[in-house]
C-alpha positions as CSV (number, residue, x, y, z in Angstrom):
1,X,112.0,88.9,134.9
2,X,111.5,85.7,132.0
3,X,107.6,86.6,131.9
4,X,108.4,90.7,131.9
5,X,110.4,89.8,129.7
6,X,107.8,87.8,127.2
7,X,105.0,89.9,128.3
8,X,106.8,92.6,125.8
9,X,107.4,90.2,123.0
10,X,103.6,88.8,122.9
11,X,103.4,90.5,119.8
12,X,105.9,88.3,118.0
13,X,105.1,85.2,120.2
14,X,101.7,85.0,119.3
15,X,102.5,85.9,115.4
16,X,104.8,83.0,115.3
17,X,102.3,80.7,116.8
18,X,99.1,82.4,114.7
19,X,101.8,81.6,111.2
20,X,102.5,77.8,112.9
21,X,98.7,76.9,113.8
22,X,97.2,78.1,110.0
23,X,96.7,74.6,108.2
24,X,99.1,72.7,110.6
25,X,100.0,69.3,110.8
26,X,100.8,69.2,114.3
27,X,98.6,67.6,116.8
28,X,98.4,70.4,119.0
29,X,96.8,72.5,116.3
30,X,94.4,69.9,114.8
31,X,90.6,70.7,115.4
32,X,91.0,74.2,117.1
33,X,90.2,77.3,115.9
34,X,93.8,79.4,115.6
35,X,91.8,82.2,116.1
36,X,90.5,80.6,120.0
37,X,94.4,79.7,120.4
38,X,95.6,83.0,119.9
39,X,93.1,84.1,121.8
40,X,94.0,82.3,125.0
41,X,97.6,82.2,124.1
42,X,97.1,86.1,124.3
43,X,95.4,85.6,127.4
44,X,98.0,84.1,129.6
45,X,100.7,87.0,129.0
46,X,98.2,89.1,131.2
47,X,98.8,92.7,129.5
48,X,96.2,94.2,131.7
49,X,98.3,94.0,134.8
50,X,100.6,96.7,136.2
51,X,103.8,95.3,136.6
52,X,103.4,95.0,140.7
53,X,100.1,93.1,139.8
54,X,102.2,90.7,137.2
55,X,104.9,90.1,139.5
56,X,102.4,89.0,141.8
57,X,100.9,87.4,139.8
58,X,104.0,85.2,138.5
59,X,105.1,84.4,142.3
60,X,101.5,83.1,143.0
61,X,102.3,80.6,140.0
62,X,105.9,79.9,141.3
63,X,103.8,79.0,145.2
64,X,101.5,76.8,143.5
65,X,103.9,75.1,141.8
66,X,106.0,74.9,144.5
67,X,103.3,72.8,146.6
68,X,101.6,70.5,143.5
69,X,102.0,67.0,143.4
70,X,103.1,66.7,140.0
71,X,105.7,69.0,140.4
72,X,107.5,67.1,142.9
73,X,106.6,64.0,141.4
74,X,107.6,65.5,137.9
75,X,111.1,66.9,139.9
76,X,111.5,63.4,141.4
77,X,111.5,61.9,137.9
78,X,114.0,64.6,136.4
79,X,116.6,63.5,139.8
80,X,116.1,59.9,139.4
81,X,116.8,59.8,135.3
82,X,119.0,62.7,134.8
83,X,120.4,63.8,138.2
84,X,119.0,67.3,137.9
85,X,117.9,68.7,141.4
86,X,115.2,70.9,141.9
């Protein structure tokens, strides 16, 4: 539901980060192009999908991540340091 959810804010996402990346000081923003950010900022919402093909989509994602290496070592780190379970 979260990326449903942001898919029909992109609008206002991506104008908050095109007003945030114009002549920014922040790292992430330094040398790119805001218009290539917004570009493939825009691109990761995945409009063109019907909403079966986004929620399939999102649970691909969710196996992936469920089976990566730095997701469990990243999960590992998070128990170890701040007790929070997976």
């Amino acid at each position: 539901r979260g990326f449903l959810a942001c898919q029909q804010h992109c609008g206002e996402i991506c104008d908050l980060v095109d007003v945030m990346s114009r002549q920014s000081p922040y790292p992430c923003f330094l040398g790119i192009d805001a218009d290539y950010i917004l570009l493939r900022l825009r691109s990761r919402f995945k409009l063109s999908l019907s909403k079966q093909e986004t929620v399939a989509y999102v649970l691909s994602l969710i196996r992936k991540s469920n089976s990566n290496y730095s997701t469990r070592q990243y999960d590992n780190f998070q128990r170890m340091t701040n007790g929070i379970l997976p």
